[in-house]
N, C-alpha and C positions, 0 to 999 in steps of 0.2 A: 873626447874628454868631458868627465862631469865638470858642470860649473860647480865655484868654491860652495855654494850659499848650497844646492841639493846634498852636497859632500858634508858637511857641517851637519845637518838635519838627518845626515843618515847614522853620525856619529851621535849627536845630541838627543833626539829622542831616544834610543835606546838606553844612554845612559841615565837620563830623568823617570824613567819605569824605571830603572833598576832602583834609583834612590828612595821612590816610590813604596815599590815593593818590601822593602829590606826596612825602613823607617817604621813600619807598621809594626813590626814585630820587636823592635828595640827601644827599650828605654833612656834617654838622654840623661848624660852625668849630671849628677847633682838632682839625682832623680827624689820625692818623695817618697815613703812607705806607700805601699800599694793597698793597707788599710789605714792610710789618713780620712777621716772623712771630713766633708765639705760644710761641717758646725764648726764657727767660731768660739773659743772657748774666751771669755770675757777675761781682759787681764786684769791685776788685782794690783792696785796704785794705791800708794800712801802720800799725804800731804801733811810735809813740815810748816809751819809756822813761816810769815815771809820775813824776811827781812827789811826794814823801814830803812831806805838810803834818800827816803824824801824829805829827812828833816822835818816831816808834820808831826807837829807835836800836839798832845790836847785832851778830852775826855776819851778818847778811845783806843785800845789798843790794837794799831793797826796791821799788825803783824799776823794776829789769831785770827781778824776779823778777815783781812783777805781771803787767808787761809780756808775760813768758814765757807765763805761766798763761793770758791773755785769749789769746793765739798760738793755741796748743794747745788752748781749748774752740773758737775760732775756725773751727780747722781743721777738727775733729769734725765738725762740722755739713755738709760738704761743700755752704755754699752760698757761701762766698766765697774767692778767693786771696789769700791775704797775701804781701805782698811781705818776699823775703830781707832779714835785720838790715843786709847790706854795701850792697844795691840802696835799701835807706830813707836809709842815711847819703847816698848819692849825691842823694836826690833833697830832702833838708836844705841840703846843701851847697851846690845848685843858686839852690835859694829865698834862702838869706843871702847867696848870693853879688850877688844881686842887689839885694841891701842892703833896706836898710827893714822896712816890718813883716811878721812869716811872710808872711801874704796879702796884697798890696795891690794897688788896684783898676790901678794902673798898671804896663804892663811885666810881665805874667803868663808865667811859664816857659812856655816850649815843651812843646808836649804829647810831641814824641817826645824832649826828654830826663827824661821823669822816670818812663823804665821801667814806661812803663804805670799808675802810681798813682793811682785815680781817690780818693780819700778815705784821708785822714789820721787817725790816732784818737790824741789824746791826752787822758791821764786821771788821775788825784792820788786817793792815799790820805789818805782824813779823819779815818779813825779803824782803831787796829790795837791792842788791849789786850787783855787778859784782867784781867779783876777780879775780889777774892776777892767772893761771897757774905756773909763775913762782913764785911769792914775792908775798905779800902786799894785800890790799884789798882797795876798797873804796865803802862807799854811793853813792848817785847823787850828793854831794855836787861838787869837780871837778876833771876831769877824766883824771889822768896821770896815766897810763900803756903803758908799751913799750914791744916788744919784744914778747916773746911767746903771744899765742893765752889766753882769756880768756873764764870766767864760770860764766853767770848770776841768778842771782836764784830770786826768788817771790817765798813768803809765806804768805796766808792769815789764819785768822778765823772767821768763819759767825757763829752768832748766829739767827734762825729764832724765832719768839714770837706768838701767839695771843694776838691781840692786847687787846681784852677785857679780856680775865682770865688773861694774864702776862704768860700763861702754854707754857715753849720751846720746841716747834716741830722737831727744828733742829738746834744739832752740828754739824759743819761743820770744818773740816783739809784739806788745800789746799795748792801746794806747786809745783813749775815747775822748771827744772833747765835746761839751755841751752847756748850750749858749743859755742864758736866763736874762727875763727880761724883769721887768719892775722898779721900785726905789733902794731903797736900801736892803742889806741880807744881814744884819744886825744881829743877832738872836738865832738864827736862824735854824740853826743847827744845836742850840740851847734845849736838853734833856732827849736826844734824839740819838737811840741805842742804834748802834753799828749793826748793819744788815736787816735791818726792824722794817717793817712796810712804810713807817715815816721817812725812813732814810735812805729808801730807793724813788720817794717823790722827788728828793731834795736833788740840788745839780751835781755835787759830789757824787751821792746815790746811783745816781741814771749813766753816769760818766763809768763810775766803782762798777757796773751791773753791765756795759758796753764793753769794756776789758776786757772782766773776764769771761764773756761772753764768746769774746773773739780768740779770743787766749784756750778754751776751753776748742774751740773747732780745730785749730792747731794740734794742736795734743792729740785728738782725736785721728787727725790726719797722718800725723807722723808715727801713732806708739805704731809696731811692727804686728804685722795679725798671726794669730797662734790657733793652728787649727788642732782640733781634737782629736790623739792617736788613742783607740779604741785600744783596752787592757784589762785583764783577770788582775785583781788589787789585791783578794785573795780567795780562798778556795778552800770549804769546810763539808765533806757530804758529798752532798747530791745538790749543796748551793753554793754562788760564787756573789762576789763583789765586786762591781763596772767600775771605773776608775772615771767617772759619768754619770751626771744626772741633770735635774734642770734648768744646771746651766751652762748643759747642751744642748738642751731640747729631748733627753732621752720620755721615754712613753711607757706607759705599764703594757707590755703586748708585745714590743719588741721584739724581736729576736736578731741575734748574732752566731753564725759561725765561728768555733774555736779552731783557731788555724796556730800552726806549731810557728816558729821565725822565718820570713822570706831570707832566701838566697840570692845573693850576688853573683851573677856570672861577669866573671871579667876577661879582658881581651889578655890572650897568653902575649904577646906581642907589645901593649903600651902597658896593660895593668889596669886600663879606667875602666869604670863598669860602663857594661854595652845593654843589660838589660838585666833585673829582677824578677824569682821567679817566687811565687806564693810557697808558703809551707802548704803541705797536706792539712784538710781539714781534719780534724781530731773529735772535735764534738759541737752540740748546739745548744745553747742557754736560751732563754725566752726571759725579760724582766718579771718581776712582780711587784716590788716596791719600789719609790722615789724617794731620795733625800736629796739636800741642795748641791751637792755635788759628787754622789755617788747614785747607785743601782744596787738593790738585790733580784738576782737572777737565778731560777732553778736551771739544772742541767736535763735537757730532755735527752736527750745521749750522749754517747759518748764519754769522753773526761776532760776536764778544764785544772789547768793548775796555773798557783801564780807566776805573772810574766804573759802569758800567753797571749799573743792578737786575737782580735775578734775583727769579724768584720760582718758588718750589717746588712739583714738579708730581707730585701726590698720587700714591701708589702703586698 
């Protein structure tokens, strides 16, 4: 008689080639389009105004000015577009016009009137003070501390949305505290415009710029990544229109395959799909021009019409 442990290995490995084997050729549910390509397409964030729940009161309006600031580290990062302050109002006015709450499950705005805005960011200050070290504390309202050094601090919270479900992407806790030293801060802050190069020396400043700083890596970390499905946008001739351009990294030289809808085979037995199968190629475009979010492409054969996949044929 075999021992158990040969017996077990005479069963086991055959069945591990088998799963082997048989995995290579099968697609896992919940599979991707098989011309997704692996360019991030930048998502396009709009920023409301915050909300002041810090009671700071004083020369500046803290709301717009947050707002400004999260803009502007925003844009730095060159991984997301934020949408113009005029094209956010529009895409506000759209949503109340439709009455009810911002989001609601019913009656969702049209996606092509709201200028592209895939995610909403809105965020409230919790806290904005400088307190002396020795005594006492104050908002921005006005600024008598004398004597020992003080401790400024900024607290925000950003909630992120999609804009079409209302489904939130991202919590956001943010919060900076920064020490100053010297006598008095008297004045201090006396004709010193919100987000101005003077008001990022000031401790408020460096504190307000540490927020959103850390607030801004959040967001970045949480918004969901959205990669780029190559598509005919449309189709006049013997040229077509990419649904892609430089801000995917598309190139003048390019070329794509026009391949017809991949197919779904699915198990006759459960129903889930077991693997996807390409459409027939159809035809081949090559780019010729750039814009910031499209392609014009001639058709070097074949025929392209709109809808159609493309997928990218390596260089």
């Amino acid at each position: 008689m075999f021992p158990m442990t040969i017996l077990k290995r005479a069963f086991v490995l055959p069945a591990v080639l088998l799963l082997l084997i048989v995995s290579g050729c099968r697609t896992p549910a919940g599979h991707q389009s098989p011309y997704r390509s692996n360019r991030v397409v930048k998502p396009v964030v709009g920023v409301a105004d915050f909300e002041n729940l810090a009671n700071a009161k004083g020369q500046w309006n803290l709301g717009k000015g947050m707002a400004d600031v999260l803009v502007t580290q925003l844009l730095e990062t060159e991984r997301v577009v934020v949408l113009e302050r005029k094209d956010l109002k529009d895409v506000l006015d759209e949503i109340i016009l439709q009455g009810g709450d911002l989001f609601r499950k019913e009656g969702k705005v049209d996606r092509g009137r709201l200028k592209n805005a895939k995610y909403l960011v809105h965020g409230s200050v919790t806290d904005f003070t400088e307190t002396s070290e020795g005594s006492g504390w104050f908002g921005i309202s006005w600024l008598r501390i004398f004597g020992h050094g003080s401790r400024a601090r900024v607290a925000i919270n950003i909630k992120v949305s999609d804009v079409e479900s209302g489904e939130v992407v991202a919590l956001v806790k943010a919060a900076k505290t920064v020490s100053a030293g010297g006598a008095g801060v008297e004045g201090r802050y006396k004709d010193v415009v919100f987000g101005g190069d003077a008001f990022f020396r000031t401790p408020l400043g460096k504190a307000t710029e540490g927020a959103i700083h850390s607030a801004v890596r959040q967001i970045l970390r949480d918004l969901p990544v959205n990669y780029w499905q190559p598509r005919v946008a449309e189709s006049t001739g013997d040229t077509v229109v990419i649904n892609g351009g430089k801000n995917v990294r598309v190139r003048v030289g390019d070329k794509f395959n026009v391949r017809e809808a991949p197919r779904d085979i699915t198990d006759p037995v459960t129903g889930n799909v077991i693997e996807t199968v390409p459409g027939r190629v159809i035809g081949k475009v090559q780019v010729t021009k750039l814009n910031p979010a499209s392609a014009c492409a001639v058709i070097d054969n074949g025929v392209a019409k709109r809808g159609d996949f493309l997928e990218t044929v390596k260089r």
